[in-house]
C-alpha positions as CSV (number, residue, x, y, z in Angstrom):
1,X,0.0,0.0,0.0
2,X,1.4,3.8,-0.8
3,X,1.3,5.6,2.1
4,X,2.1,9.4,2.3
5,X,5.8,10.0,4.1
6,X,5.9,11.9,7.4
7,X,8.3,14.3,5.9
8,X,8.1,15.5,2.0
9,X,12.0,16.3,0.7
10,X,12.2,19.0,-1.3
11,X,15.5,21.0,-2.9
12,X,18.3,22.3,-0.6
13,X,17.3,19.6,2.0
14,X,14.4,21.6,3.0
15,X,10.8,19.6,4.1
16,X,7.1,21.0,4.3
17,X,4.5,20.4,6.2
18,X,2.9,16.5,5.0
19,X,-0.7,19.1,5.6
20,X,0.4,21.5,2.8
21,X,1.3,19.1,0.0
22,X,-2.6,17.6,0.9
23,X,-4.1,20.9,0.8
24,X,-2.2,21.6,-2.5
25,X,-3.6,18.4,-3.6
26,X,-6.9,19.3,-3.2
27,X,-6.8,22.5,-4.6
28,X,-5.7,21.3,-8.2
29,X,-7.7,18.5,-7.7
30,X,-11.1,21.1,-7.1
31,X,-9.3,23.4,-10.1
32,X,-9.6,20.0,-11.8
33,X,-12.9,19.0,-10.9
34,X,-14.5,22.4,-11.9
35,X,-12.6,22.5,-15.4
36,X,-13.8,19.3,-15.9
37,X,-17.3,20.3,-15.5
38,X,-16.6,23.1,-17.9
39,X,-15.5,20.9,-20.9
40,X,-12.1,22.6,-20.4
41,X,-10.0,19.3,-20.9
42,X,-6.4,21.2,-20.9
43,X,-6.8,22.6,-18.0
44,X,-8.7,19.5,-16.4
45,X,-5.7,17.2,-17.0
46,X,-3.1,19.9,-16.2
47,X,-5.1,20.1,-12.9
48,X,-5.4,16.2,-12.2
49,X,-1.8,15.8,-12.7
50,X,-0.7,18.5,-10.4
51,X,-2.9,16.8,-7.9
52,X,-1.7,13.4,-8.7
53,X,2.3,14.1,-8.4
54,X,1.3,16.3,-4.7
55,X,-0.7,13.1,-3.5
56,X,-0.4,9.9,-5.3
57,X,-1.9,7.8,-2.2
58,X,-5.3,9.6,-2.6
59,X,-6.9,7.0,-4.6
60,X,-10.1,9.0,-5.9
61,X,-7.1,11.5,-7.5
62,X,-5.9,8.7,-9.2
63,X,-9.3,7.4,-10.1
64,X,-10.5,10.9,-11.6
65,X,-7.2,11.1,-13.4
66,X,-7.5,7.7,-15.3
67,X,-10.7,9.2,-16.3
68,X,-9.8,12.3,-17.5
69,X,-6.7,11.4,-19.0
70,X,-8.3,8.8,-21.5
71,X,-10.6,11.7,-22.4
72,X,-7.9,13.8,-23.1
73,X,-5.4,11.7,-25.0
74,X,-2.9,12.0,-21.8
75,X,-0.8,8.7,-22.4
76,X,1.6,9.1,-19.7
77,X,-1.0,10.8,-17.2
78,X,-3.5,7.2,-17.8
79,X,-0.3,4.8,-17.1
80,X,0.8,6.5,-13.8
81,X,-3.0,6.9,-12.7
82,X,-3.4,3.5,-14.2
83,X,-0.4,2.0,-12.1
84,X,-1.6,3.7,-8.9
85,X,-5.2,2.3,-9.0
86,X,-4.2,-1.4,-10.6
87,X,-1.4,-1.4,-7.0
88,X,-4.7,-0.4,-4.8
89,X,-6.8,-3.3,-6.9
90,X,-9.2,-0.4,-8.2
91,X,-8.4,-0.4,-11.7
92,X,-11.5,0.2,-14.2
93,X,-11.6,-3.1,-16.9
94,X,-10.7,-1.2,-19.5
95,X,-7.6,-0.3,-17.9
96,X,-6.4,-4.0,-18.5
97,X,-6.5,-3.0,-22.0
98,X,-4.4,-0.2,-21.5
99,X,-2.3,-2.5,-20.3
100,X,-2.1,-4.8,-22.7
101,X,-1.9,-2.0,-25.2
102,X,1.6,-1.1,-23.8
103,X,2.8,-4.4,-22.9
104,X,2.2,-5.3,-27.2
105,X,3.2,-1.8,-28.0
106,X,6.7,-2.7,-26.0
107,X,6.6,-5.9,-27.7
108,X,6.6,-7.6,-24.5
109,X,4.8,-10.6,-25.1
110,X,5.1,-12.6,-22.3
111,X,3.3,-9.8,-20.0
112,X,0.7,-9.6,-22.8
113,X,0.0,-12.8,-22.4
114,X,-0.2,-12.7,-18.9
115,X,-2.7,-9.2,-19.3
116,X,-4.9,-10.6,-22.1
117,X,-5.4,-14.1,-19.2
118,X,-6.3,-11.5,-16.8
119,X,-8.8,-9.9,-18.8
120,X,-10.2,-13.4,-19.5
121,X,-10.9,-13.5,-15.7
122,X,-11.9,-10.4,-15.4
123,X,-15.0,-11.3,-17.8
124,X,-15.8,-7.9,-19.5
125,X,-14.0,-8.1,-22.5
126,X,-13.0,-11.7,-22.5
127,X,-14.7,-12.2,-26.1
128,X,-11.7,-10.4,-27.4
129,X,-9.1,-13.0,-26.3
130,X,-8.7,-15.4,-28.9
131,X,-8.0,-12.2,-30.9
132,X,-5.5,-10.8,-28.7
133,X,-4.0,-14.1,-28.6
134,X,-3.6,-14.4,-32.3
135,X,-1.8,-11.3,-32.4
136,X,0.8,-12.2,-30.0
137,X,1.5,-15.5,-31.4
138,X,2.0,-13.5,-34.5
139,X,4.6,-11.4,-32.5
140,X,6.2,-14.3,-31.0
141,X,6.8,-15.7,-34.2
142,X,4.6,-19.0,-33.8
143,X,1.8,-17.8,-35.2
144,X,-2.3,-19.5,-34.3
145,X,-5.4,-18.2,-36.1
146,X,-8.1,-16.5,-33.3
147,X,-10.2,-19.7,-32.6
148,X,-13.8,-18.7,-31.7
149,X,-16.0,-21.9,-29.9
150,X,-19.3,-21.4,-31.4
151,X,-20.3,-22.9,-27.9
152,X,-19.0,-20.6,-25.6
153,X,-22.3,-17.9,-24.8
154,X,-20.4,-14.6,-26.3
155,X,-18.9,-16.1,-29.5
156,X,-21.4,-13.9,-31.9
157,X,-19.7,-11.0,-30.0
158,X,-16.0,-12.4,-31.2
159,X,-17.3,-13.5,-34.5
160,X,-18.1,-9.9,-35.2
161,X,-14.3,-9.3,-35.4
162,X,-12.8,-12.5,-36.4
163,X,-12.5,-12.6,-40.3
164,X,-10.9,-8.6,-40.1
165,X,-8.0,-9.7,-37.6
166,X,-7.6,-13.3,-39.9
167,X,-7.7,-11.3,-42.7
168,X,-5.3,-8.2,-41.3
169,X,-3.2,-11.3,-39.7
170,X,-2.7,-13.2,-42.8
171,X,-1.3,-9.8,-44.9
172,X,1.1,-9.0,-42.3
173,X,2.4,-13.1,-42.8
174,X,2.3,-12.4,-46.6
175,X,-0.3,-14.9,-46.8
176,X,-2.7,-13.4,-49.8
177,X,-4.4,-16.7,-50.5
178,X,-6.2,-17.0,-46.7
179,X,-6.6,-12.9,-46.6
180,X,-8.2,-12.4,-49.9
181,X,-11.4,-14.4,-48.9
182,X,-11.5,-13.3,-45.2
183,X,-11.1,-9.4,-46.5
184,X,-14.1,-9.7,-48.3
185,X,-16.1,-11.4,-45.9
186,X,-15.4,-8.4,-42.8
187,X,-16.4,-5.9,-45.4
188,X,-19.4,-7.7,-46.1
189,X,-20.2,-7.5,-42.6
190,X,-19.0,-3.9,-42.6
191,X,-20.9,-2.9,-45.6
192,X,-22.2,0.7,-44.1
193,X,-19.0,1.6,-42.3
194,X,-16.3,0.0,-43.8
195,X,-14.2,2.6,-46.1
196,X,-11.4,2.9,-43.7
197,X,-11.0,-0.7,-43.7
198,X,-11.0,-1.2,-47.2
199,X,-8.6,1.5,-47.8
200,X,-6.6,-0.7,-44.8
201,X,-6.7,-4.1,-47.0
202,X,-5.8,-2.5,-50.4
203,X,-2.5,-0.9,-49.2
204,X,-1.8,-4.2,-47.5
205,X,-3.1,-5.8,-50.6
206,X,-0.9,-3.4,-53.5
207,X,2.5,-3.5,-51.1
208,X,2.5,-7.3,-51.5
209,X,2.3,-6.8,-55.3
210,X,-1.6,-8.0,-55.7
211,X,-2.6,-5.1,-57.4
212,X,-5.8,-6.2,-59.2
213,X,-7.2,-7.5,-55.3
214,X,-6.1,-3.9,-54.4
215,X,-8.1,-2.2,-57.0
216,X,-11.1,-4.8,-56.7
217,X,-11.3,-3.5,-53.0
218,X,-11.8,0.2,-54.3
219,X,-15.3,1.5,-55.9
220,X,-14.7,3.2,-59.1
221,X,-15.6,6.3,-59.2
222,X,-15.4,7.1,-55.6
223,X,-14.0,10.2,-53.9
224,X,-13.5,8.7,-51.2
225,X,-11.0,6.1,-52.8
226,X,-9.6,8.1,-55.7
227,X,-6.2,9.0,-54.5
228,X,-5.8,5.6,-53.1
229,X,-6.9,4.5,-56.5
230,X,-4.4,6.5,-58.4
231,X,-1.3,6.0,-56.3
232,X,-1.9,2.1,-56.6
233,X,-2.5,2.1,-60.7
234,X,1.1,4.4,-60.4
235,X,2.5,2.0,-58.0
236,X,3.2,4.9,-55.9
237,X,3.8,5.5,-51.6
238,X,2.8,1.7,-51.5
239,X,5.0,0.9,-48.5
240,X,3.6,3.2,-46.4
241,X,0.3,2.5,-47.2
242,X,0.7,-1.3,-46.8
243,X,2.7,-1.3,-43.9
244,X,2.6,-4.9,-41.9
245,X,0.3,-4.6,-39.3
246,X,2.0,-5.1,-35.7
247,X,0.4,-6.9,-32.9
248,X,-0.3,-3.4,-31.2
249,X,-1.6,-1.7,-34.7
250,X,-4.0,-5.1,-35.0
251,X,-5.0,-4.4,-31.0
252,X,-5.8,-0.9,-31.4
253,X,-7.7,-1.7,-35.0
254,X,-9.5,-4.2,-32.4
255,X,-10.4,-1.0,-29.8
256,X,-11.1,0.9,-32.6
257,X,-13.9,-1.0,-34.1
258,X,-15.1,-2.1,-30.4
259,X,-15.2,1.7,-29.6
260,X,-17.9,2.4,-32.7
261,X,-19.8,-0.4,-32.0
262,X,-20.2,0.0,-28.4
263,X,-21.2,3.6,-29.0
264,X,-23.8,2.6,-31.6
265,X,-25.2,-0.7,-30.2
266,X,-25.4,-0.1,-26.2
267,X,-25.9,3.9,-26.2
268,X,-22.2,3.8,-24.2
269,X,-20.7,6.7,-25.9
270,X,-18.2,7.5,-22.5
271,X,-16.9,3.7,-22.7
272,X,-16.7,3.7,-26.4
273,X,-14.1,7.3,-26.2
274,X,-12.1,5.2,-23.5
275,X,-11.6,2.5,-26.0
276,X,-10.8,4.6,-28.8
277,X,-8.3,6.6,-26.6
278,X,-6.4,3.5,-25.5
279,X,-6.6,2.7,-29.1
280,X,-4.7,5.7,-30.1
281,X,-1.7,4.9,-27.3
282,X,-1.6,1.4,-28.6
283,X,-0.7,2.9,-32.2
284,X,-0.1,6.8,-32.5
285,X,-0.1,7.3,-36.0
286,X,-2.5,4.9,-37.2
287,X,-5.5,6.9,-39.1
288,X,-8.3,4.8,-38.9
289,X,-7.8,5.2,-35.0
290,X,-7.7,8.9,-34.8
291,X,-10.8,9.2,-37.5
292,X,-12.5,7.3,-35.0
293,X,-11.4,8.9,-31.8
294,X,-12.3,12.4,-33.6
295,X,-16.0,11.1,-34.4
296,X,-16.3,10.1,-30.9
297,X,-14.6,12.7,-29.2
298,X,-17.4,15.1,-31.1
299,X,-20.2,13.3,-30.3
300,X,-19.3,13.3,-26.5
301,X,-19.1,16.9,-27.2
302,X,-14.8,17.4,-27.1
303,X,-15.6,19.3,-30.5
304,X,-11.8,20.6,-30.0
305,X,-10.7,17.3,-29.5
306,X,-12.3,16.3,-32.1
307,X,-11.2,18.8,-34.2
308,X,-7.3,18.1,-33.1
309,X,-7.7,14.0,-33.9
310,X,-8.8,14.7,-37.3
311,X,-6.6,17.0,-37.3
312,X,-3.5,13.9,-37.0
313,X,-4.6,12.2,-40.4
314,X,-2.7,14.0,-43.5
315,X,-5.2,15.8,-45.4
316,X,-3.7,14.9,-48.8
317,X,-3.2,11.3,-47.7
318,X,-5.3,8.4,-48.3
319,X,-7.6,8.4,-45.2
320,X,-7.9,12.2,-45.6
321,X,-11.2,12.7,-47.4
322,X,-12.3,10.1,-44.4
323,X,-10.6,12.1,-41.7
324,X,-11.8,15.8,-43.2
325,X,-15.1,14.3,-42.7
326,X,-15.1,14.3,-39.2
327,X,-13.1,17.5,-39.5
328,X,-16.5,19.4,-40.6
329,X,-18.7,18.1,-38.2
330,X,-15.9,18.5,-35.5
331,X,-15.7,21.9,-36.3
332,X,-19.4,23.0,-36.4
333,X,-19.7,21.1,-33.2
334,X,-17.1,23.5,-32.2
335,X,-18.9,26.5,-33.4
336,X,-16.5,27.3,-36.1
337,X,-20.1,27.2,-38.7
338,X,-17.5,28.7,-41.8
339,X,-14.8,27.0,-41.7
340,X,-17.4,23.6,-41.6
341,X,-19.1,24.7,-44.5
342,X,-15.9,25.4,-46.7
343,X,-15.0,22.4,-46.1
344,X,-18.0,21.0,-46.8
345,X,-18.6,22.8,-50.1
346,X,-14.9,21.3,-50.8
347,X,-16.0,18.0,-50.4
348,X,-19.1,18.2,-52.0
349,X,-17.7,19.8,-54.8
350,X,-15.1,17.4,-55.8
351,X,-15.6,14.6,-58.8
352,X,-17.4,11.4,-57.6
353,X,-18.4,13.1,-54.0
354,X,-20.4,10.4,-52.9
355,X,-24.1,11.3,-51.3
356,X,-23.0,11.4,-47.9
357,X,-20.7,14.6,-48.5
358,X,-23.9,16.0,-49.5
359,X,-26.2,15.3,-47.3
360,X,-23.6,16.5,-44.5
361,X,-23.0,19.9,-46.7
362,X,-27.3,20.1,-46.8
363,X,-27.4,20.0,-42.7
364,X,-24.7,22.3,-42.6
365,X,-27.2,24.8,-44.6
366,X,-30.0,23.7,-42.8
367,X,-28.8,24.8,-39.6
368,X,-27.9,28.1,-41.3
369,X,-31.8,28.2,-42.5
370,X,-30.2,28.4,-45.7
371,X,-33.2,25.8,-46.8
372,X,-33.2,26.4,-50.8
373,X,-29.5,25.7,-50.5
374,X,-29.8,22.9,-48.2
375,X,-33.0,21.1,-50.8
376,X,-30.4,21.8,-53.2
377,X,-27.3,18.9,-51.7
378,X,-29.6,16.9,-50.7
379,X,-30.9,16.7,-54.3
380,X,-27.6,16.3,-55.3
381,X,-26.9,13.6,-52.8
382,X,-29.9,11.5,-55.0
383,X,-28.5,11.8,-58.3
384,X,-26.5,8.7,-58.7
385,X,-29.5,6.5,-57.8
386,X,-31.2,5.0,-60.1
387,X,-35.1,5.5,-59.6
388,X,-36.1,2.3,-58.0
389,X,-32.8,2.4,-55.7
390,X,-33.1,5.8,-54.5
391,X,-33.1,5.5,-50.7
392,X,-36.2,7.2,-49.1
393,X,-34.2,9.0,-46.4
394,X,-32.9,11.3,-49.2
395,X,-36.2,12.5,-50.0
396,X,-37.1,12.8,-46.4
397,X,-34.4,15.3,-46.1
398,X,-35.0,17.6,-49.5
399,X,-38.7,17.4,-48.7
400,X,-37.9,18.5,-44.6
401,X,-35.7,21.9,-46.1
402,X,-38.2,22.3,-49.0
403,X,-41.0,22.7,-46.2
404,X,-39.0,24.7,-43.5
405,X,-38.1,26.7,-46.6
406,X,-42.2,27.5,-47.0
407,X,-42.1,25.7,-50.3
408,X,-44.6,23.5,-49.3
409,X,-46.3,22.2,-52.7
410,X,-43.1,20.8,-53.7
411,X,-42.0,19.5,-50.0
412,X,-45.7,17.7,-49.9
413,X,-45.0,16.1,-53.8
414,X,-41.5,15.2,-52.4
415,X,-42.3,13.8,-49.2
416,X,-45.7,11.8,-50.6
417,X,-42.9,10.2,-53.1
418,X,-40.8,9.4,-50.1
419,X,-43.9,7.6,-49.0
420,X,-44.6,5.8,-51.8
421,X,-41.0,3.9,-51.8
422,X,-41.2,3.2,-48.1
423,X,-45.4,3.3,-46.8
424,X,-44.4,1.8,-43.9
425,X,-41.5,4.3,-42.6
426,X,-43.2,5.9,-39.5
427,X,-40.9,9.1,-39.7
428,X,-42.3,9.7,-43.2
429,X,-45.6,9.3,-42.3
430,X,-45.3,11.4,-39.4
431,X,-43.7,14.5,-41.0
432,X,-46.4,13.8,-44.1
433,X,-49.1,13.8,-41.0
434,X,-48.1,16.6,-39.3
435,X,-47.3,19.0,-41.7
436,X,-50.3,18.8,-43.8
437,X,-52.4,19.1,-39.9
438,X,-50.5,22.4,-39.3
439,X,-51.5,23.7,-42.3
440,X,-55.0,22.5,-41.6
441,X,-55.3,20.4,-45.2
442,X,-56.6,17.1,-45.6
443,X,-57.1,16.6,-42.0
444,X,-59.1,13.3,-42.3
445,X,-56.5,11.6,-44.5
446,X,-53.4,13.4,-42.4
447,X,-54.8,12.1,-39.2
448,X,-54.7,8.4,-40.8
449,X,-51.0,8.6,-41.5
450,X,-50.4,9.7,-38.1
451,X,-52.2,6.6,-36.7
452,X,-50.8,4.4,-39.0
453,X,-47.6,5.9,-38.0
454,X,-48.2,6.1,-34.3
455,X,-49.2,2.3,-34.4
456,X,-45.9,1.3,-36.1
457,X,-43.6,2.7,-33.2
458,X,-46.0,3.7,-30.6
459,X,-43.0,4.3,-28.0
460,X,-42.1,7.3,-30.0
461,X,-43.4,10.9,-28.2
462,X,-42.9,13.0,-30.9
463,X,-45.4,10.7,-33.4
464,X,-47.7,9.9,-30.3
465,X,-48.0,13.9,-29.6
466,X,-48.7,14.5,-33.3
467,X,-51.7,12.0,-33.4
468,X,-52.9,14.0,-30.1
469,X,-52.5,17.0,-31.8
470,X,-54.0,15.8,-34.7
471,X,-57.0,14.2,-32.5
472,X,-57.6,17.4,-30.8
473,X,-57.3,19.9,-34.3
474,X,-60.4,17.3,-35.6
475,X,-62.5,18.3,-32.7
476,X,-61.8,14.2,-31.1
477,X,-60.4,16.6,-27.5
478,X,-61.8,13.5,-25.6
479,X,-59.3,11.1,-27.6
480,X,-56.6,13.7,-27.7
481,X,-55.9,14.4,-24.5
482,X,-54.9,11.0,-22.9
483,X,-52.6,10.6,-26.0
484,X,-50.7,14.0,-25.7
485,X,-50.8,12.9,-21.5
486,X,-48.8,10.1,-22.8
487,X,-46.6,12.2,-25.0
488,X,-45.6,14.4,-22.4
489,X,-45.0,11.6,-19.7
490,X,-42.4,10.2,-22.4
491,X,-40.3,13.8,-22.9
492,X,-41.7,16.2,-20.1
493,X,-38.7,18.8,-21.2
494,X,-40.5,19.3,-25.1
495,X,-42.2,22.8,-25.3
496,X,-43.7,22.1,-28.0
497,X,-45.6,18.5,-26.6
498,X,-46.3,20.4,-23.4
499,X,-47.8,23.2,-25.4
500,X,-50.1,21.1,-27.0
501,X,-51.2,19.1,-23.7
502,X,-51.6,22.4,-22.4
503,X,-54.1,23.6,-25.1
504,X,-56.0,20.6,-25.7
505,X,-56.3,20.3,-21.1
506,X,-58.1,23.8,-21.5
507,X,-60.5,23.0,-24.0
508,X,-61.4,19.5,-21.9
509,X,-62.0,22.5,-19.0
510,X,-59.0,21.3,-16.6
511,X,-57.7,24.9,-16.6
512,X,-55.2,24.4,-13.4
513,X,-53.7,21.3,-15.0
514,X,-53.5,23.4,-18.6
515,X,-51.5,26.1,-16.8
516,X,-48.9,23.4,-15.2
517,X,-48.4,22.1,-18.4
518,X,-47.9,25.6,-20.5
519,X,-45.4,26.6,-17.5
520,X,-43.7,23.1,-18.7
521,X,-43.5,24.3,-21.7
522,X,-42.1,27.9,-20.8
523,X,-38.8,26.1,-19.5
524,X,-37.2,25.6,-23.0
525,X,-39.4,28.0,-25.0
526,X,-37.7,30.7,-26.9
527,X,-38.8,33.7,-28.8
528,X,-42.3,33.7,-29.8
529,X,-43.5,30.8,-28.5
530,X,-42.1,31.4,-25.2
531,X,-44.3,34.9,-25.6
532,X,-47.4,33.4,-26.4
533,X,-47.2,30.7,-23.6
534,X,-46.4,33.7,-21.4
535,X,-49.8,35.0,-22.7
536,X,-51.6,31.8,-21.9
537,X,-50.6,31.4,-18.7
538,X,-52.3,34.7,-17.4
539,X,-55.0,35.4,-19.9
540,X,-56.0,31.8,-20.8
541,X,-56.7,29.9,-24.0
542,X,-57.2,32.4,-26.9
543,X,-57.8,31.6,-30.6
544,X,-54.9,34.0,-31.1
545,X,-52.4,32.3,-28.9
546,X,-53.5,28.4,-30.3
547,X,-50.5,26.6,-30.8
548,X,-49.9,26.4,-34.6
């Protein structure tokens, strides 16, 4: 056990008082602690490991630390902490990982080993052993594919992984024959996320000479894959591009891809950044692993962090048009609206910019009610769909700016088309539904979508308020109001859901519980709305202060 010394040493044989250094301690660790709250990670760290060095016995230092310093991308900072909390056996899971990370990054295999059978007890993340097992036994030199029992209760969770680390395993071996198959069969399973990875197998691929695999890997056409494309026809910067993958570059690709999926699949956004994080440590300048660690970094809301990740990845490199991605959204996340959408135009503007550069430009404009501009990309993003392909989330987006640019005609005709292709798409139907009901046309038909729509996904408050609202614009108050009480129980911070509860209480004659429910409302309102609930709430229900 650390224990703090009676006397402190300091230089010219001098000591203080043990009191002082603890005091100190707490003081950077409450500067800490208040930065932290503040989204002000430079200072937060900077705070953590002043309080850290001062008092390296106080274990929730150490404990706020580790946390602060994966956030942050403090390597040496998450190893100290890390080493403090594994000696006082209160070392988060993921910290094995780190651990491992830097045993394979040190190339000591031996304490990998040990690690990875640690983790394996430790039960969290033990689907990821055969992996991590396969990597070392690359490293030692006696190679063993990752073996997955189809028995054992998480396999599917290994599986998920498998065929990418056989695949990335057998390229670094020079074994083309096994990886060929294998690459095709991760992308398969990657098939909405996997452009990073196929840039990853092509280099691989083109350094060991298969250049028509390489191509093969790479849609024509593609800005995305163009200067990869180029450089590989040339035969050009192959050997950086296709450099053999490491046991600690294959563990961090490992993280990487963990780190997205537990962020999309579980909701664990906090434990998906920690994973990317110690993914970065485990290989610096790989650029898969910042582009991720930048995307989750933003959506955690680090936009500078995110910003600085993407920032890592060589603009005119092959993962750039990848990594300037994340770039855009980083820095509109970060406020920096201009320097997103230049970027954006950029992207969009380039030959082969693939739909997604559009529909991420048409957001961009969106946000800066530029909604003719905005109809505009996202019309743009549907042009290289043929008609029966088009995907109905395209049209959903045109027809959202053409309406919120008050051209409704053509946002109806765009957004009845959307419906067409997908009748059963309760988003569609509710935006159809509601749109038409706020404009007071075809009420009777528009209050059929929104039941149809409402029935599909009935857990959904924003469709279940619009069939209340809808209920109570027919005159059907007695129908409306348990369905917009059932809204509101679902998201009591929505104004506008509240508003509505509020109106249609008031015409049912519960005037207290009509107030209660516009002051819910007031909370978030802004502007005008927040005037004419302000209105309501002393002079009543009015026909001119009806919610629109």
């Amino acid at each position: 056990m650390l224990t703090t010394p009676a006397v402190v040493p300091t230089m010219a044989g001098a000591s203080v008082d043990p009191a002082m250094v603890r005091n100190g301690a707490l003081h950077a660790y409450a500067r800490a602690r208040m930065a932290d709250g503040d989204g002000a990670l430079g200072l937060a760290v900077a705070s953590y490991r002043e309080a850290l060095k001062q008092d390296p016995a106080r274990i929730e230092i150490a404990r706020r630390s580790y946390v602060q310093a994966l956030e942050s991308g403090d390597r040496l900072l998450a190893r100290q902490s890390a080493a403090l909390l594994d000696g006082a056996g209160s070392l988060p899971r993921d910290g094995t990982l780190l651990l491992i990370g830097e045993a394979l990054a040190a190339r000591d295999w031996a304490d990998a080993r040990t690690l990875t059978d640690r983790m394996l007890e430790e039960g969290n993340f033990a689907f990821l052993t055969p992996i991590i097992r396969s990597w070392i036994s690359l490293g030692e030199g006696q190679y063993a594919p990752p073996v997955i029992d189809g028995k054992d209760r998480f396999a599917a969770l290994g599986l998920r992984y498998a065929d990418e680390h056989a695949a990335l395993q057998a390229l670094a071996r020079g074994d083309l024959t096994t990886a060929a198959p294998a690459a095709r069969r991760a992308l398969a399973v990657r098939s909405g996320d996997g452009a990073a990875l196929r840039l990853a197998f092509a280099g691989q691929f083109a350094a060991r000479g298969a250049k028509t695999e390489a191509l093969t890997l790479l849609p024509v056409g593609s800005a995305s894959f163009a200067q990869a494309r180029a450089d590989i026809e040339k035969g050009k910067g192959l050997k950086a591009a296709g450099a053999a993958t490491t046991p600690a570059q294959g563990f961090a690709r490992l993280l990487a891809r963990l780190a997205v999926d537990v962020s999309s699949d579980s909701g664990s956004s906090t434990l998906g950044l920690r994973l990317a994080r110690i993914a970065t440590f485990a290989d610096p300048t790989g650029p898969e692993i910042h582009i991720v660690a930048a995307r989750l970094l933003t959506a955690q809301g680090h936009a500078a962090g995110g910003v600085a990740e993407a920032g890592e990845v060589p603009a005119n490199g092959w993962y750039g048009a990848l990594a300037q991605a994340e770039l855009i959204d980083a820095l509109a996340a970060a406020g920096d609206m201009d320097g997103a959408l230049a970027l954006a135009r950029t992207q969009a503007a380039e030959p082969g910019a693939e739909a997604e550069r559009q529909v991420r430009l048409g957001r961009l404009l969106a946000q800066r009610d530029d909604f003719d501009g905005a109809a505009a990309a996202f019309r743009a993003a549907q042009a290289g769909y043929a008609d029966d392909q088009l995907p109905w989330t395209l049209l959903l987006f045109e027809g959202s700016a053409l309406e919120q640019g008050k051209r409704w005609d053509e946002a109806r005709a765009v957004l009845e088309r959307a419906a067409k292709i997908a009748p059963n798409e309760p988003v569609i139907l509710n935006y159809l539904g509601y749109a038409q009901i706020e404009r007071r046309q075809n009420v009777a038909a528009a209050l059929e979508l929104l039941k149809k729509a409402s029935a599909l996904k009935p857990q959904d408050a924003s469709i279940t308020d619009s069939l209340g609202w809808a209920q109570f614009v027919t005159g059907d108050v007695d129908a409306a109001v348990p369905v917009l009480e059932r809204a509101a129980a679902a998201a009591p911070t929505d104004s506008t859901i509240n508003e509505h509860l509020g109106d249609a209480l008031w015409v049912a004659g519960r005037r207290y519980e009509a107030r209660y429910a516009w002051a819910a409302a007031s909370v978030f309102a802004e502007g005008d709305v927040a005037t004419r609930l302000a209105a309501k709430r002393t002079m009543g229900m009015r026909p001119e202060y009806a919610a629109p």
